[in-house]
C-alpha positions in Angstrom: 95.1 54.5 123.0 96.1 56.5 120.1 95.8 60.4 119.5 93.8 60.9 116.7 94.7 62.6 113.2 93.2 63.5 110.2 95.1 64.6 107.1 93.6 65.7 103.5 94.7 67.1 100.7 94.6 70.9 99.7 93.2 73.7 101.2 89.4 72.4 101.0 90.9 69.2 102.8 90.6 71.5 105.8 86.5 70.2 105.4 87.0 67.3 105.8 89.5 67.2 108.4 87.4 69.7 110.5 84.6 66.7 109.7 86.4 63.9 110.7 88.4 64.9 113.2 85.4 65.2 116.1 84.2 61.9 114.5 87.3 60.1 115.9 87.8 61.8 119.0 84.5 60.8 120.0 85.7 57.0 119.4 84.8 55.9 116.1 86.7 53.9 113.6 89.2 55.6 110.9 87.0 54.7 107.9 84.0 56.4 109.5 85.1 59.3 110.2 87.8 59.7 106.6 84.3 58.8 104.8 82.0 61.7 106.4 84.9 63.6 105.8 85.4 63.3 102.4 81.2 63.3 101.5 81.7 66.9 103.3 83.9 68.0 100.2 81.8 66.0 97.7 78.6 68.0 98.9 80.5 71.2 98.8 79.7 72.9 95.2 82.2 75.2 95.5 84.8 72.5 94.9 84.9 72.3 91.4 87.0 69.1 91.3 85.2 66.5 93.7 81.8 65.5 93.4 78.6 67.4 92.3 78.8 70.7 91.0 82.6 69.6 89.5 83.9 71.3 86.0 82.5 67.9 83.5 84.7 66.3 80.5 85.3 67.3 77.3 82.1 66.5 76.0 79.8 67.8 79.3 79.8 64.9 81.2 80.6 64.6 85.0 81.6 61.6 86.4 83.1 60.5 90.0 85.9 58.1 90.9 86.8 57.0 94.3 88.1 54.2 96.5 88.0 53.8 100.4 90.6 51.0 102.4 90.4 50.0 105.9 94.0 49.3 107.2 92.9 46.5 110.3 91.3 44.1 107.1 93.0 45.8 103.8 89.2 45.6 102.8 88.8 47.6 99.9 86.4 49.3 97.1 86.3 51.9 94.2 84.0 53.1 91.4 85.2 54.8 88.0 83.4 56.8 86.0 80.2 56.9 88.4 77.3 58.8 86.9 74.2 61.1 88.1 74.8 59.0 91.7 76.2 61.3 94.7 78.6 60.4 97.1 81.1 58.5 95.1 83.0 57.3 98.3 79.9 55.7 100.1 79.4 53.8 97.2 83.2 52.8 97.0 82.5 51.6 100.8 79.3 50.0 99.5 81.3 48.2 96.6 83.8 47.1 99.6 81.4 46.0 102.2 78.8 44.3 100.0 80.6 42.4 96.6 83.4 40.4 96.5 84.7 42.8 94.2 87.1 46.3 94.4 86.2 48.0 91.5 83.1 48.3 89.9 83.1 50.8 86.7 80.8 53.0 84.5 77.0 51.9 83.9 77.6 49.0 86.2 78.9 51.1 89.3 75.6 53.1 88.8 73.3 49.7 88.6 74.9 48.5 92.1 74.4 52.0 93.4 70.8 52.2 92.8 70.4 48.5 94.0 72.0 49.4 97.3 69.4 52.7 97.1 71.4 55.6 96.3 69.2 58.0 94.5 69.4 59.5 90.4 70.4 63.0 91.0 71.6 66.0 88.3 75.3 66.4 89.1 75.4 69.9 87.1 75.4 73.2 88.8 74.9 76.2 86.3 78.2 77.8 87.4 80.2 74.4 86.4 78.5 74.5 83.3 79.0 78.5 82.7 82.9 77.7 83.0 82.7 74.6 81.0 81.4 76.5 77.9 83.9 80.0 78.6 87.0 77.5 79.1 86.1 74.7 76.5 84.3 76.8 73.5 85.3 74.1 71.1 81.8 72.7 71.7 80.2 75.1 69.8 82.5 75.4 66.9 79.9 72.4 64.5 76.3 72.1 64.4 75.4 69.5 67.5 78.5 70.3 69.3 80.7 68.2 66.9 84.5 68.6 66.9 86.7 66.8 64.7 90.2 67.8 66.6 90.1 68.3 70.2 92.6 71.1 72.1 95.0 68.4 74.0 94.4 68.6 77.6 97.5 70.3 79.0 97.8 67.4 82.2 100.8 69.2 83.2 99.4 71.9 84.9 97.1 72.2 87.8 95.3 75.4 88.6 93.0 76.6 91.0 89.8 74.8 89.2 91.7 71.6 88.4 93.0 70.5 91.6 91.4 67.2 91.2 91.2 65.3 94.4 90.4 65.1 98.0 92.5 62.6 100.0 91.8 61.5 103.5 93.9 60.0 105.8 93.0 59.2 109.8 94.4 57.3 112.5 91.5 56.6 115.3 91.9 56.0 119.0 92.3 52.4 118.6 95.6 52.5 116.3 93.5 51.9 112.9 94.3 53.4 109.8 91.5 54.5 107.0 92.1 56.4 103.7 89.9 57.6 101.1 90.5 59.6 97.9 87.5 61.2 95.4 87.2 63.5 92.5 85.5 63.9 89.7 88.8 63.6 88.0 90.6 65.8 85.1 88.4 68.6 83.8 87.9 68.7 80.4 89.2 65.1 80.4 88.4 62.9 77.2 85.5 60.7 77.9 86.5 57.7 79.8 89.2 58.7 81.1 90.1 57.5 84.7 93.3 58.3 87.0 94.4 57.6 89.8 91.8 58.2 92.1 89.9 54.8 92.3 93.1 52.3 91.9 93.8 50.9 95.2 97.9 51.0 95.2 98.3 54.4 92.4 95.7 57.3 94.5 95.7 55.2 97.8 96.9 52.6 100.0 96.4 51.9 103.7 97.6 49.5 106.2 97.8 49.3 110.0 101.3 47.7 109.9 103.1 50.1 107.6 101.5 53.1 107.3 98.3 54.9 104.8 99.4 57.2 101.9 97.5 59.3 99.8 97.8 61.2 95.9 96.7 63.6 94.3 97.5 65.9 90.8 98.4 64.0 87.5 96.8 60.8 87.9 98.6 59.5 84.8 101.7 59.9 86.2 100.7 58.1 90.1 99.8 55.4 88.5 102.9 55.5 86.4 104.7 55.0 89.5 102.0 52.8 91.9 102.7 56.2 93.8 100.9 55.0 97.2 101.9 51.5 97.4 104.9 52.5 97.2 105.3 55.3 99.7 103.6 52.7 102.2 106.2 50.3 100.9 108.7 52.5 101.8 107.3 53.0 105.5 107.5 49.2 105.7 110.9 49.1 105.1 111.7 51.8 107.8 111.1 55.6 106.2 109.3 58.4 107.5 106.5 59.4 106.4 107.8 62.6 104.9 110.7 60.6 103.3 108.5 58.2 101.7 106.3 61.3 100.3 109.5 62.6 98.9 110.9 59.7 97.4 107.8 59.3 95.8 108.2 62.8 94.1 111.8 61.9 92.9 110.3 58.9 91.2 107.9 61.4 89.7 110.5 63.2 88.4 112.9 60.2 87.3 109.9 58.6 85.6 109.7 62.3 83.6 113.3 62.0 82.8 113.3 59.0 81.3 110.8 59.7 79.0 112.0 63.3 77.9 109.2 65.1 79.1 108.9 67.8 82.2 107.6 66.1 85.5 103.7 66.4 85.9 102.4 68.3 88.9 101.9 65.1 91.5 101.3 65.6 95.3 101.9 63.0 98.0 100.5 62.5 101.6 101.4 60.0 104.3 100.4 58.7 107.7 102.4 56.5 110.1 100.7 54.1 112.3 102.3 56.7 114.9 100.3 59.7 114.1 103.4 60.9 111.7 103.2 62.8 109.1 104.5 63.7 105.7 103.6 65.6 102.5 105.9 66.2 99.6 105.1 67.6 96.2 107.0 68.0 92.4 107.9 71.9 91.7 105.5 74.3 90.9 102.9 72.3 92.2 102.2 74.9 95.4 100.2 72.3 97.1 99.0 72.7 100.6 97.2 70.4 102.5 95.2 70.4 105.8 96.3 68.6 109.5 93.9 68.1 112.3 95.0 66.9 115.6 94.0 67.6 119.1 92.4 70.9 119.5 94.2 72.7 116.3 94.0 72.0 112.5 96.3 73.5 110.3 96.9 74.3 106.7 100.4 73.7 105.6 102.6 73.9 102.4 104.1 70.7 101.3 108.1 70.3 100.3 108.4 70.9 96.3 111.3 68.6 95.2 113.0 69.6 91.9 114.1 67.2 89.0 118.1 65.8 89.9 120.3 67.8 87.3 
C-alpha cells in the first residue's frame, strides 16, 4: 500500500489538494480524487484563471481547456476551447471514458457535453467582466466594439490574475498515478487560442511506470518543449522528480536562447510512482505550489532556474 499524495499548482492548488487528499485516504482511485479536486478550483469564482467566473479573451469570450490521464491504462481525454459548459475536467474524463477520441475542440466539445447531459450555464461573473473592460479598454475605442489593431498580449509575464492553470497530481493507496490540468487559458488571449493545458504530452503526462508531471504559465512555450512528456521521460530514464522539473526549465530557457528572446514564465510539477516530489520554475516566475500528504498540506515555493550565461 502506498501513502497517498496530492500535488497542485499555485497557491489555490491548496483547494484542491485539501479536496483530494481525504478522497484518497479513504481508498479511492488517483483520477477520482485529482478530478473533485480540480472541479473544487473550477467552481471557485475567485480564481480568475480556471473555470467560471475567469478574466475572458480579447473579445469577451470565456472558454475552458483541460485534459485528465490515468497512469494504470494511459487512458486519456481533453476539451479546447469549451463554451458556456462547467467543469471542463469532467467533460475531459467524459471525452476519455466515453469516445475513442482524446481531444474533442470548440462547438463540438460543447455538443458531446450536452449529449452526455452537462447543463448550458453563463460562465461570466460581473467582477470578471468589470476587470475585463478596466484592463482591456480597447473594446470600446469603435462603434460595436471594433478594433482594427489589438495591444499584443505580453505572454511573458504572469501576474496575480493571469496565473492560468490548476494542475493536479495524486498517487492513491494502490500505487496509481492520475493528473489533471484546467484553465480557462491566457486572459485577454486572441480568440482561439489554445495552450498547453488540454495537450496530453505539453500541460500533462501520467504514467504508473515512470512517473506524472504537470505545467503550468506560458503555454506556448510547454508545448514548445513537450514540457511533461518530457519530464516523465526523464523519470523513466532514472531522474528525480525535482531534477526532471528543472531540466525542464533549462529547456525553457535554452529554447528562449535560441530564438533571441527572454525565457517565458513556465512552471513545472512532478510525481514519482514513490510519492516523490519536485517543482522547478524559470526566474521571476515566484511560483508556489501546494503538497498534501498525511495529516499536513503545505504551500511551498518552487526552485527559479536562471538562463546559462
Amino acid at each position: 500500500m502506498a501513502d497517498p499524495v496530492v500535488i497542485a499548482t499555485w497557491p489555490f492548488g491548496k483547494t484542491a489538494t485539501d479536496t483530494a487528499l481525504p478522497l484518497l485516504a479513504a481508498g479511492k482511485p488517483a483520477l477520482d480524487a485529482v478530478i473533485a479536486g480540480a472541479q473544487a478550483v473550477e467552481n471557485d469564482p475567485a480564481v480568475r484563471s480556471v473555470g467560471f467566473g475567469s478574466l475572458p479573451d480579447r473579445i469577451g469570450q470565456l472558454t475552458l481547456d483541460s485534459c485528465v490521464m490515468d497512469g494504470k491504462t494511459l487512458s486519456c481525454g481533453a476539451v479546447a476551447g469549451l463554451q458556456h459548459i462547467r467543469n471542463a475536467s469532467a467533460v475531459a474524463r467524459r471525452v476519455m471514458e466515453k469516445t475513442p477520441h482524446v481531444l474533442l475542440v470548440g462547438e463540438g466539445a460543447k455538443w458531446f457535453a450536452l449529449q452526455e447531459g452537462f447543463k448550458l450555464e453563463m460562465p461570466h461573473t460581473v467582477e470578471a467582466i468589470r476587470e475585463w473592460f478596466e484592463k482591456h479598454p480597447e473594446v470600446k475605442k469603435k462603434p460595436g466594439g471594433r478594433q482594427d489593431n489589438f495591444d499584443p498580449v505580453d505572454i511573458n509575464v504572469i501576474d496575480e490574475s493571469n496565473h492560468d492553470t490548476v494542475t493536479v497530481l495524486g498517487l492513491d493507496k494502490n500505487g496509481h498515478l492520475g493528473g489533471v490540468c484546467t484553465t480557462s487559458g491566457l486572459a485577454f488571449k486572441m480568440p482561439g487560442r489554445v495552450g498547453d493545458s488540454p495537450i496530453i504530452g505539453a500541460g500533462l503526462y501520467v504514467d504508473d511506470l515512470a512517473g506524472a508531471a504537470g505545467a503550468t504559465g506560458v503555454g506556448e512555450e510547454i508545448i514548445r518543449i513537450g514540457g511533461s512528456l518530457f519530464m516523465v521521460e526523464q523519470m523513466r530514464a532514472g531522474k528525480t522528480p525535482q531534477q526532471a522539473c528543472e531540466l525542464a526549465a533549462k529547456r525553457v530557457n535554452a529554447a528562449a536562447v535560441r530564438r533571441g528572446v527572454h525565457p517565458a514564465a513556465c512552471a513545472f510539477l512532478a510525481l514519482s510512482p514513490k510519492g516523490e516530489v519536485g517543482a522547478a520554475a524559470t526566474e521571476r516566475t515566484n511560483f508556489q505550489y501546494a503538497v498534501s500528504k498525511g495529516d499536513k498540506t503545505e504551500v511551498l515555493k518552487a526552485k527559479e532556474i536562471g538562463p546559462e550565461v
